[in-house]
N, C-alpha and C positions, 0 to 999 in steps of 0.2 A: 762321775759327775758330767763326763762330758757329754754321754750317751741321755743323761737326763735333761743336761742343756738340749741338745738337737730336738729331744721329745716334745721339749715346752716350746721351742722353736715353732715346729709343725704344726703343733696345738694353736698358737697366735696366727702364723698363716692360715690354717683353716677359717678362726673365727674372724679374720682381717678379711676373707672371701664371703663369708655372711653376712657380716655389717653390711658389704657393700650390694649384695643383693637384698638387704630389708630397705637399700635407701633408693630400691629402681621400682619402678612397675611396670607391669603390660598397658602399653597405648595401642589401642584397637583402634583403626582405621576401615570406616567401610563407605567403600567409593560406587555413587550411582551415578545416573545419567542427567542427575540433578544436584550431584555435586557430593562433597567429603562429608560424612559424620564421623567426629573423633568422639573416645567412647573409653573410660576404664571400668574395672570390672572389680566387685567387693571382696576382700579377704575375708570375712564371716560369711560367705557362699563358696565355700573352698573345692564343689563338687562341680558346681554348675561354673567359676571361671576355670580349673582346668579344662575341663569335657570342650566348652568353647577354645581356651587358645590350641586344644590339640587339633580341634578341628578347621582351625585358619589358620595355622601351621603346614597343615596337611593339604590346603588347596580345597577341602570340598565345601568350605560352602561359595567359593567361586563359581560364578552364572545360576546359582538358586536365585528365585524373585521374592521379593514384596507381596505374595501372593493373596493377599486379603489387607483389604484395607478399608475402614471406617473412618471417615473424618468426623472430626474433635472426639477421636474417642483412640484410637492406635493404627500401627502398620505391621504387619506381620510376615514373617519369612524366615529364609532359611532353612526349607523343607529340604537338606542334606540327602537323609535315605531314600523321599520321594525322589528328585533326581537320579539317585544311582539303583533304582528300582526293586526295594528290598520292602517284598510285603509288610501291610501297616501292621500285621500282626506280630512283628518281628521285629517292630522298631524298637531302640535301646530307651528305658528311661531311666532320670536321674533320681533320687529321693527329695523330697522337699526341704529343702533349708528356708523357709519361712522365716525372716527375721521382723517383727515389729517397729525396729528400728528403719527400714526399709519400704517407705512407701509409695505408691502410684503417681507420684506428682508425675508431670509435664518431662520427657524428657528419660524418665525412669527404664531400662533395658530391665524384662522380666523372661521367665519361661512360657512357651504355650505348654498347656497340658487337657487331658479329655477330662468329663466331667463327675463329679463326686457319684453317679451314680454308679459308675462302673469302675473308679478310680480314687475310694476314699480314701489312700494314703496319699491324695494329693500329687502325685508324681508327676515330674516334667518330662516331656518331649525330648529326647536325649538331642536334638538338633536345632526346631523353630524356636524362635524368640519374636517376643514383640516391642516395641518402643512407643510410649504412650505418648500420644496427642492430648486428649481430652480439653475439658472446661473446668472456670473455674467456680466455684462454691463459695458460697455464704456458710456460716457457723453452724446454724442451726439445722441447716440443709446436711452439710456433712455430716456431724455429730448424731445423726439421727440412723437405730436401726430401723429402714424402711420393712425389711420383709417381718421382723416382730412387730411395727405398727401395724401393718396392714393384719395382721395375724388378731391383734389385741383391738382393733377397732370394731370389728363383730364382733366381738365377745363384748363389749363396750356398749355398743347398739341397742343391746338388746336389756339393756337398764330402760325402768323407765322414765325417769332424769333424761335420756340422753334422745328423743324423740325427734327435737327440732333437730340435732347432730343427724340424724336416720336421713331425715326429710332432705336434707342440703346435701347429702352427700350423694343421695337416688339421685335428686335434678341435676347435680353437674357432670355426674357417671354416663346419666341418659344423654344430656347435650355435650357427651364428649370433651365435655372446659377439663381436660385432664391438669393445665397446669394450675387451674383455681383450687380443683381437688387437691393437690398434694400440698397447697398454700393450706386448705383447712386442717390437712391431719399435723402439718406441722404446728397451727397453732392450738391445736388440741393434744400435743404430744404428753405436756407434763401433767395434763390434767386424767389423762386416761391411764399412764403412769401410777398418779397419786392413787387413783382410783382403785386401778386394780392389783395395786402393790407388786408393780414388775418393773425393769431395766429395759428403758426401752432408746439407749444412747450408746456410739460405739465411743469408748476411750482414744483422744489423739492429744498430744502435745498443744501447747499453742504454739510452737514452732511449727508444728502440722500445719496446725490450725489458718495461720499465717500463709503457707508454703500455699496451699490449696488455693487460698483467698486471691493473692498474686500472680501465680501464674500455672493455678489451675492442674488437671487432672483425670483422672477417674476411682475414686474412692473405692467406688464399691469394690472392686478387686482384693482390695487389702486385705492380707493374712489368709487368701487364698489361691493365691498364686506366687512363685519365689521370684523375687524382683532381686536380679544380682549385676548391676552394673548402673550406670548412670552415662546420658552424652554427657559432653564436655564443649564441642561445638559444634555448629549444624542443626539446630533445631529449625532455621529456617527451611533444609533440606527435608527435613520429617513433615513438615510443614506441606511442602510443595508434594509430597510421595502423598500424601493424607488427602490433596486436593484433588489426585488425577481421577479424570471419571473413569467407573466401574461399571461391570455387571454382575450384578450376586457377588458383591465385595472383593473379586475381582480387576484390577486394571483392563483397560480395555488393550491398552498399549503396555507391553512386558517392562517392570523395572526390578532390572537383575543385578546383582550385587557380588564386588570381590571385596574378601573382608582378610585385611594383614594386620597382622600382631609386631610390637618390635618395645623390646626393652628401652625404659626411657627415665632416668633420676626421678623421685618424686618432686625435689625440688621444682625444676624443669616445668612438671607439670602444674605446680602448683604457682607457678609463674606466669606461664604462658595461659593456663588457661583461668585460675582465680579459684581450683577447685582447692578442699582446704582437707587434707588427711584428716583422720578421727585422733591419730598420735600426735598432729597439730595441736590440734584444737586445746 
C-alpha cells in the first residue's frame, strides 16, 4: 500500500507540474529602435510557435531587420538563415497550420512563405514573419472574392443584357478611375452571381466582419498564409516601422530587431494587456 501511496504521490506532483504550465504562456518581446512590441503566440499553430520560441531562445533572430516593409499593408523580418548565410535553397520550412479562426486583422504575426506556384502546400519560411498593418474595410468590400469577380465579369460581358456594364467598365479602365471601377463591380456583384449561378463572396464571421471594419487589416491574405500569433502592445511601434521611407520595400535606415521569449501566467497577461484566452472565453 504504501509503495502505491508514493506512486499516486508522483502521479499528483507530475500533474500539479502541468496544471501549472497550462496556466503560463510564452510572452514574446521584440525590442526595436522604435521601441517594445509584446507579442503571444497561438496554441492551434503548435509548429510555427515552437520553431519561433526555439529560435529567440537561441539568440538568432537577434540583429535580423524589418527587411521589407509596406505601409498600411505589413512589416516584415526575421530573415534568421539569411543572416547566418545558409543558401535560400536550404532554408527549413514549416507546414502550414492555416487556421480560419485566425485572421489578418491589424496587429496579426503570420509566416512569410514563397508562392503557390512553386509552393502549393503553402509552407512557411522556417524563420521570417510578418506583422500586419493594413486598412480597414467595409462589408461588402471584404466579403467579396475579388479574383472570382474579375474572372466572372468577362464571362458576364459578354451577355447581351450586359452592354452598358461593357461600355462603363472600358471608360473607367481607359481613364484609370480604378477605385470607381472596383465601386462598379462591387455593385454589380450579386447580380452577376445571380446571373451566372456562381459564389462569388468569401465566408467571415460578423465578429470578422466587425474586427476588419474597426481597425482594419488585409483580408486578402486569409487562409493563405499561417497567422500564428497576435501583438498585444506596440502597435504604435508597427506603426512607426511601417512609416520609415524605403527603397524597393526596404528601410532606407536598418531597423533590427532582438526578440526574448520569457514565461508569463495567463492570468498576468490577460490583465495587463486585455487579451482574453479562447478557454476564457
Amino acid at each position: 500500500m504504501r509503495i502505491h501511496f508514493r506512486g499516486l504521490a508522483l502521479i499528483l506532483v507530475l500533474l500539479s507540474f502541468a496544471a501549472c504550465g497550462q496556466n503560463k504562456d510564452y510572452l514574446v518581446t521584440i525590442e526595436t529602435r522604435h521601441g517594445d512590441i509584446k507579442a503571444i503566440l497561438f496554441d492551434d499553430t503548435p509548429e510555427h510557435k515552437s520553431n519561433f520560441i526555439a529560435l529567440a531562445e537561441a539568440g538568432r533572430f537577434d540583429s535580423t531587420q524589418f527587411h521589407r516593409i509596406i505601409q498600411n499593408f505589413m512589416v516584415q523580418g526575421g530573415d534568421v538563415f539569411g543572416k547566418e548565410g545558409l543558401p535560400a535553397q536550404e532554408w527549413p520550412t514549416l507546414p502550414a497550420e492555416i487556421r480560419t479562426n485566425h485572421i489578418h486583422t491589424k496587429g496579426m504575426i503570420a509566416a512569410a512563405r514563397q508562392g503557390d506556384n512553386i509552393n502549393p502546400q503553402k509552407r512557411s519560411n522556417g524563420s521570417q514573419f510578418y506583422i500586419v498593418d493594413g486598412r480597414t474595410y467595409e462589408e461588402q468590400e471584404l466579403t467579396t472574392d475579388f479574383p472570382a469577380l474579375q474572372k466572372a465579369v468577362f464571362q458576364y460581358m459578354q451577355l447581351g443584357s450586359a452592354q452598358d456594364l461593357k461600355q462603363e467598365y472600358t471608360r473607367l479602365y481607359e481613364e484609370q478611375k480604378f477605385d470607381s471601377l472596383t465601386n462598379l463591380l462591387l455593385s454589380k456583384r450579386d447580380e452577376i452571381a445571380e446571373t451566372l449561378k456562381i459564389k462569388l463572396t468569401k465566408d467571415y464571421t460578423q465578429e470578422q466582419i466587425q474586427a476588419y471594419a474597426e481597425i482594419g487589416g488585409a483580408p486578402h491574405l486569409d487562409f493563405e498564409y499561417t497567422v500564428f500569433g497576435q501583438v498585444l502592445s506596440g502597435l504604435d511601434v508597427v506603426d512607426k516601422i511601417a512609416a520609415e521611407p524605403t527603397t524597393r520595400e526596404m528601410p532606407n535606415t536598418p531597423v533590427y530587431m532582438k526578440v526574448t521569449v520569457e514565461k508569463v501566467s495567463k492570468k498576468k497577461i490577460e490583465k495587463e494587456f486585455g487579451y482574453v484566452y479562447p478557454e476564457s472565453k
